[in-house]
C-alpha angles and dihedrals in degrees: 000000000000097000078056098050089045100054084041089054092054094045081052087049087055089048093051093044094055100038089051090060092044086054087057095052109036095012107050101023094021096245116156116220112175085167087085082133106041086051089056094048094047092063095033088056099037085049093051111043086043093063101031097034102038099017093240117171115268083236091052103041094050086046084047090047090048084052091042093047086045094047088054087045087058106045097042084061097051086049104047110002092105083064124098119250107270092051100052080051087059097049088046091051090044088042094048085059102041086071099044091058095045091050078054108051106036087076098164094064098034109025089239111216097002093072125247112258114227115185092165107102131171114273084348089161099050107059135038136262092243101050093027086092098055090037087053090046076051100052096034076056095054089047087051092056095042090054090045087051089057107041089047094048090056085043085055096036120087087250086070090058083049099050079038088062092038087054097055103028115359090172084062092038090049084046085061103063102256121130102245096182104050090045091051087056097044092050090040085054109050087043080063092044087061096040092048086051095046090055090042088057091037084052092055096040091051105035096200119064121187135184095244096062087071113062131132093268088071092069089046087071105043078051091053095047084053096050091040094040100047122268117237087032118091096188081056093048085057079054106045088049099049087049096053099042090055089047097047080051100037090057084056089080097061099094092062088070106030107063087186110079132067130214098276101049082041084065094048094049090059094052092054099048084047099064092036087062080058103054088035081062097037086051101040098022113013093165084052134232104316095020109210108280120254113253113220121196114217119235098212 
């Protein structure tokens, strides 16, 4: 059972990690980034092949996913940032699986369906096999603080009052003087850095990646940890995560009491409850758990 509660712990880990960097994109400036996905294979697999196919240091390959996650940032922004809302969600969604489908069907480079083997892990020598799973749900820890410390630090800065007045007017924001476009792309691409850290570290915990981890339905969720937790609050996206990650687990268990149903309509179960935990927190607490905290200027 505590071998259980810790692996759960690091995959929460992943989903704070990632949903702290979608807060920071959508939450905190109002970009819509539907490629929650793409942007989590593309540092799990950059990570990866860079350690198995080229024999890369573990350090080296997950600095190299957080560069590869920030340069797609980047360059998704410059591409598509002049377009409204509901069309940049459509290119990150069509982004996110563009990726998918390249990682399976290369499957030369990246072994496709049958799930690329990673034996390379982070300080792997170092510590033992008994006590590695409670040192990795350490350092994946440490990775969630540090991103904290960072988003929270841009939501403080004066550059959070400035993605604050892009989210709500960037035309009044752009009359102001501020430069709406280049802070759209830096923010687009740090949200990338931290997604493309969170799938290296998902990719080394793991050791065997596979296609199929990374559909749509995996942004569904970081979106869902965002909209739960509170979006524009980082202490309430920690919070979000860790509750839908209990509750995605927690359904698993279903099955034990309900003989009825087999593992397909057990799947489908989940899904539902799942949404209904959505539109239970849109109706009672639609700015979510720990709603974003007022900012006040002083007069003085």
């Amino acid at each position: 059972m505590s071998a259980y509660l810790i692996s759960m712990s690091t995959f929460v880990g992943f989903f704070m990690i990632l949903a702290l960097a979608l807060n920071l994109q959508w939450g905190i400036t109002g970009m819509v980034n539907f490629g929650v996905a793409g942007f989590y294979a593309l540092g799990a697999y950059t990570s990866g092949l860079l350690a198995v196919k080229l024999g890369i240091p573990v350090g080296l390959a997950i600095l190299a996913a957080c560069l590869a996650g920030m340069s797609m940032g980047a360059v998704v922004a410059l591409l598509s940032m002049r377009l409204r809302e509901d069309f940049l969600a459509i290119v990150t969604l069509g982004v996110g699986e563009i990726i998918r489908l390249i990682v399976l069907n290369e499957d030369e480079i990246t072994e496709g369906p049958r799930g690329l083997r990673i034996d390379a892990q982070p300080f792997g020598t170092l510590v033992g096999p008994e006590l590695y799973p409670v040192f990795y749900l350490g350092l994946v820890a440490l990775c969630v603080v540090l991103t904290y410390v960072v988003c929270e630090s841009i939501r403080r800065a004066p550059m959070g009052r400035t993605l604050r007045a892009i989210r709500e007017d960037d035309v009044v924001a752009e009359v102001l003087g501020k430069n709406v476009f280049l802070h759209r792309v830096c923010i687009f691409a740090v949200g990338g850095f931290f997604m493309g850290l969170a799938g290296a570290l998902y990719a080394h915990y793991v050791q065997n990646i596979s296609p199929e981890v990374f559909m749509p339905v995996l942004a569904m969720f970081i979106w869902m940890s965002v909209i739960v937790g509170g979006a524009g609050n980082n202490r309430g996206i920690l919070l979000g995560a860790g509750t839908v990650m209990v509750f995605l687990e927690g359904t698993r268990f279903i099955g034990d009491f309900v003989d009825v149903l087999d593992a397909e309509k057990m799947s489908a179960l989940r899904i539902i409850l799942i949404g209904l935990l959505l539109i239970l927190t849109l109706r009672l607490r639609p700015r979510g758990l720990l709603p974003e905290p007022k900012f006040r200027v002083n007069s003085n």
